[in-house]
C-alpha positions as CSV (number, residue, x, y, z in Angstrom):
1,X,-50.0,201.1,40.9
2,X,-50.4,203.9,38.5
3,X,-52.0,204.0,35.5
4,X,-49.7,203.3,32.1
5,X,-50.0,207.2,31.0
6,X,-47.6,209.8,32.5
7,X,-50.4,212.6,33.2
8,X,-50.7,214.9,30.1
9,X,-52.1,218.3,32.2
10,X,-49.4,219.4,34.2
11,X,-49.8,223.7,34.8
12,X,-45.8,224.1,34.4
13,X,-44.3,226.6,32.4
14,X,-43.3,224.6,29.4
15,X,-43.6,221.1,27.6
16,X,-40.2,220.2,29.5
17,X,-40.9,220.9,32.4
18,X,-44.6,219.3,32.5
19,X,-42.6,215.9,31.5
20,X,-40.3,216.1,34.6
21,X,-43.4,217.5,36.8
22,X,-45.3,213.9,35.4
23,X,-41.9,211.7,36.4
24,X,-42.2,213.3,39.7
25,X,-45.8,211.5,39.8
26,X,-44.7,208.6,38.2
27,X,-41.6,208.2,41.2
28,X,-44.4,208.8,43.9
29,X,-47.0,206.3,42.6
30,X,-44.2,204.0,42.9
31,X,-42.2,205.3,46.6
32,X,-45.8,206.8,47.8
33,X,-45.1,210.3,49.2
34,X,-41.5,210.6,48.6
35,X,-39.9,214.1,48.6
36,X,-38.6,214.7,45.1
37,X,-35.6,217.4,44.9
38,X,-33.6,219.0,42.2
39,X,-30.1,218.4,44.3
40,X,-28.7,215.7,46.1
41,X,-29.5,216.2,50.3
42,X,-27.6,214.4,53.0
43,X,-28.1,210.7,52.9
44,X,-29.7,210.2,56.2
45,X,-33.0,211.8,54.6
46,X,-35.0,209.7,52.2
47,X,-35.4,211.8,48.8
48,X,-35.6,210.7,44.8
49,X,-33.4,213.5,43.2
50,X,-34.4,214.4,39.7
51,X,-31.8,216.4,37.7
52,X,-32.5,216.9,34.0
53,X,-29.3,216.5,32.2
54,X,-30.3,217.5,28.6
55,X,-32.8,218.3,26.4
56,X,-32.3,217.3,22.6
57,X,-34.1,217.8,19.3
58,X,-35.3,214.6,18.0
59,X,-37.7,215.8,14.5
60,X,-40.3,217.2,13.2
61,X,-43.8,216.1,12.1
62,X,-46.0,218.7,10.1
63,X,-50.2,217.0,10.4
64,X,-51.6,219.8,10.6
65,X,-50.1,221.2,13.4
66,X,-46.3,221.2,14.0
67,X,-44.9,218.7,16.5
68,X,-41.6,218.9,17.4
69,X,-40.3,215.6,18.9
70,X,-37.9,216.8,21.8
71,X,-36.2,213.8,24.3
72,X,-35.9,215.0,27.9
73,X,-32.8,213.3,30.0
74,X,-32.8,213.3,33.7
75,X,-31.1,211.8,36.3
76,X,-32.9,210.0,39.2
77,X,-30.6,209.4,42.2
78,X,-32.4,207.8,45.2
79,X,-31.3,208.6,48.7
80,X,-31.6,207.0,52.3
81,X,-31.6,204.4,54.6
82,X,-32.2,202.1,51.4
83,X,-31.5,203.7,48.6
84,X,-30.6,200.3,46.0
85,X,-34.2,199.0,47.3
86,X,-35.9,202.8,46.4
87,X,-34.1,202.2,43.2
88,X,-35.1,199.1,42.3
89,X,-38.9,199.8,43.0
90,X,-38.5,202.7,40.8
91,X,-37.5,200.8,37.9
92,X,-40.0,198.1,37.7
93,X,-42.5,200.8,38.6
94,X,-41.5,202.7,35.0
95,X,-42.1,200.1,33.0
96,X,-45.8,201.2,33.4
97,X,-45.2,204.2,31.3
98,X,-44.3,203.8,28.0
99,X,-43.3,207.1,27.1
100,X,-40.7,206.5,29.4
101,X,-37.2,204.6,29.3
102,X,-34.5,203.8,30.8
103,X,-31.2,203.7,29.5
104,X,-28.9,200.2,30.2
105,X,-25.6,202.0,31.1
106,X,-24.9,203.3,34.2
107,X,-24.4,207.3,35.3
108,X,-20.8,207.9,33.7
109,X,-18.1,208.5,37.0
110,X,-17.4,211.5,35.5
111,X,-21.2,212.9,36.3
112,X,-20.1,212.3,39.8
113,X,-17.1,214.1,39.3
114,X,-19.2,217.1,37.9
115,X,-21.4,216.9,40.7
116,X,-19.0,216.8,43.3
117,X,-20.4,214.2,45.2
118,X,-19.8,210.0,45.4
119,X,-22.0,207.8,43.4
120,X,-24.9,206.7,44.5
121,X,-27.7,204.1,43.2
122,X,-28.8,206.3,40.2
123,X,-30.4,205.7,36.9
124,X,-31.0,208.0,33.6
125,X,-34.0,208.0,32.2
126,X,-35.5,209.1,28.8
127,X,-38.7,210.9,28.2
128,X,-39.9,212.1,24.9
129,X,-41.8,215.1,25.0
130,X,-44.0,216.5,22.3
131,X,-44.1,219.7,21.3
132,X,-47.0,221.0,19.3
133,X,-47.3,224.2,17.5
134,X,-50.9,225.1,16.7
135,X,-51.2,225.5,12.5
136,X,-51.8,229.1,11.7
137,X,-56.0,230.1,10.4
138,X,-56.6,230.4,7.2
139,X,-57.2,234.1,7.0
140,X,-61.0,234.8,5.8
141,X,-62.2,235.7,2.2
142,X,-63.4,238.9,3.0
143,X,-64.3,240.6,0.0
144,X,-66.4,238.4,-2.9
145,X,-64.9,235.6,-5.3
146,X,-64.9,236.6,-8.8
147,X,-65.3,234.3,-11.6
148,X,-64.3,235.1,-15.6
149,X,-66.2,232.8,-17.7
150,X,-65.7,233.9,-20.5
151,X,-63.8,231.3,-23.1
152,X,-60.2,232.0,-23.1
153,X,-57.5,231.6,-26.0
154,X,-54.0,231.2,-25.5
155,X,-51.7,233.7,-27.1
156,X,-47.3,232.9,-28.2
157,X,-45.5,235.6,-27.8
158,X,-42.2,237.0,-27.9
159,X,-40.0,239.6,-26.0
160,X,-37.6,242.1,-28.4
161,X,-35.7,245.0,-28.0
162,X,-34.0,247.2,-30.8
163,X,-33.6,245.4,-34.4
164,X,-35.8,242.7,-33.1
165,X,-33.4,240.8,-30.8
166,X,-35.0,238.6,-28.2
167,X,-34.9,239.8,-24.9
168,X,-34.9,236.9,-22.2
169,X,-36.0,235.5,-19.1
170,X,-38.0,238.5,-18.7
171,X,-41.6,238.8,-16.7
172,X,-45.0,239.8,-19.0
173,X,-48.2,240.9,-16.4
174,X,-51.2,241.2,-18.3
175,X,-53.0,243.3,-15.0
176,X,-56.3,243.3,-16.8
177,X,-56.6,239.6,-16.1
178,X,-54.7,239.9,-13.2
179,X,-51.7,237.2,-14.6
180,X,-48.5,237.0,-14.6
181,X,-45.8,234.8,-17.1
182,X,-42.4,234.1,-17.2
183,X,-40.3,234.2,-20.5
184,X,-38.0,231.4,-21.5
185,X,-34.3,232.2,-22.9
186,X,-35.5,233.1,-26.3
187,X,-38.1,235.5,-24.8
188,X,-41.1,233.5,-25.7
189,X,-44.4,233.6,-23.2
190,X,-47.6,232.0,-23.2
191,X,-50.6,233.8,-21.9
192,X,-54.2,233.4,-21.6
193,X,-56.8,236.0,-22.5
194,X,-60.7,236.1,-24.1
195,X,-61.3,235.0,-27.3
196,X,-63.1,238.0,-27.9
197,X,-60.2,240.7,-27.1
198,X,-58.3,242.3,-29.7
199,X,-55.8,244.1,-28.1
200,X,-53.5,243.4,-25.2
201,X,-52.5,246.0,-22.6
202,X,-48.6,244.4,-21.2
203,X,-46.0,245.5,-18.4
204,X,-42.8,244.1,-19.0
205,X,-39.5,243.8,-16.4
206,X,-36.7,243.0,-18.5
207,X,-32.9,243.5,-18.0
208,X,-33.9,245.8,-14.7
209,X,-36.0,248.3,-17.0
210,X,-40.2,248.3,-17.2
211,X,-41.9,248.6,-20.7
212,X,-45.3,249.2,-21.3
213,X,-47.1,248.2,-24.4
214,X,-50.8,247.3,-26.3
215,X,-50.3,244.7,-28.8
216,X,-52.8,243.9,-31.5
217,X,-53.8,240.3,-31.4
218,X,-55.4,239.7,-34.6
219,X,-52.0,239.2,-36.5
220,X,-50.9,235.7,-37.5
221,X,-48.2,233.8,-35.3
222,X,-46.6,234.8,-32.3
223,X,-47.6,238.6,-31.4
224,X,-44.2,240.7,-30.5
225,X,-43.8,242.9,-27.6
226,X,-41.1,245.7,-28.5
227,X,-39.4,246.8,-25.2
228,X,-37.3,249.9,-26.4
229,X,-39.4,252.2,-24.3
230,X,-38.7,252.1,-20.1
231,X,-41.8,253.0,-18.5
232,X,-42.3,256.6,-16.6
């Protein structure tokens, strides 16, 4: 008998297909060398006919690497001088592999119907298949890490346009510290520079204009960033 594994290296083209290449093993551990075909030959010729009849998307588990779990139907049909004895062999043989199942109703008459052929001793069987996508690198540092350690304060301020109305939800980049801030409905921001700086050098996107401006920050209370000038 077998071993309980369906082989895992199988040189097909795709996950799929390597899972129907390893029930083709699995049918001829249990028949010995059997022919396996993809359509159903004329009954005076033993065969085990494997037919995949859907392929289906089952989820998807991120470790890492991505697997998608995809299930694999097929349809065995065994054909011959004793084709209910082939079949039965065949389905106390899979119970060896647990990757693999078989599913308790029988083909639908209607498959037979599609086929174009009568019904023969058949059975369906389920085989999961993983499908792993290899996590991309994480790209190299290639240029050296820089570290400011120097102590840092952190400064309120506030967004306004002409007669001091607050302009909101705009975005403040201090580029000398290489930051970035959001400001909140009322225009406020919160920003972290050196406690030793006494001016701040701002770009401001507001209301789809750009403002530049270098605010003292020695003054009491929230500093104010006066955006009536757009950028050239």
């Amino acid at each position: 008998m077998a071993s309980a594994e369906l082989p895992a290296d199988v040189p097909t083209a795709s996950d799929s297909e390597a899972a129907l290449a390893a029930l083709g093993d699995a049918v001829q551990a249990a028949l010995g060398d059997v022919p396996i075909e993809a359509t159903i030959p004329d009954d005076s010729t033993r065969a085990v006919v494997l037919m995949p009849l859907g392929l289906t998307r089952l989820g998807r588990i991120q470790q890492g690497d991505t697997i998608i779990e995809l299930r694999l139907r097929v349809l065995v049909v065994t054909v011959g001088p004793n084709p209910l004895a082939d079949l039965e062999t065949l389905l106390v043989g899979f119970d060896h592999y647990p990757r693999l199942e078989v599913e308790r109703d029988e083909p639908p008459l209607e498959l037979w119907s599609l086929l174009a052929v009568r019904p023969r001793p058949s059975a369906i069987i389920r085989l999961d298949v993983p499908v792993t996508i290899p996590a991309a690198p994480v790209p190299l540092v290639l240029t050296p890490m820089h570290l400011d350690t120097r102590v840092v304060r952190t400064v309120e301020g506030i967004l306004v346009g002409p007669g001091n109305v607050a302009l909101p939800f705009g975005r403040v980049r201090a580029a000398e510290y290489d930051r970035e801030v959001p400001a909140d409905r009322d225009g406020r921001f919160r920003l972290a520079v050196p406690v030793d700086d006494d001016h701040l050098a701002l770009t401001v996107d507001v209301k789809g204009m750009t403002f530049t401006a270098d605010v003292p920050l020695r003054q009491a209370g929230p500093i104010l960033v006066h955006c009536d000038r757009e950028e050239s």
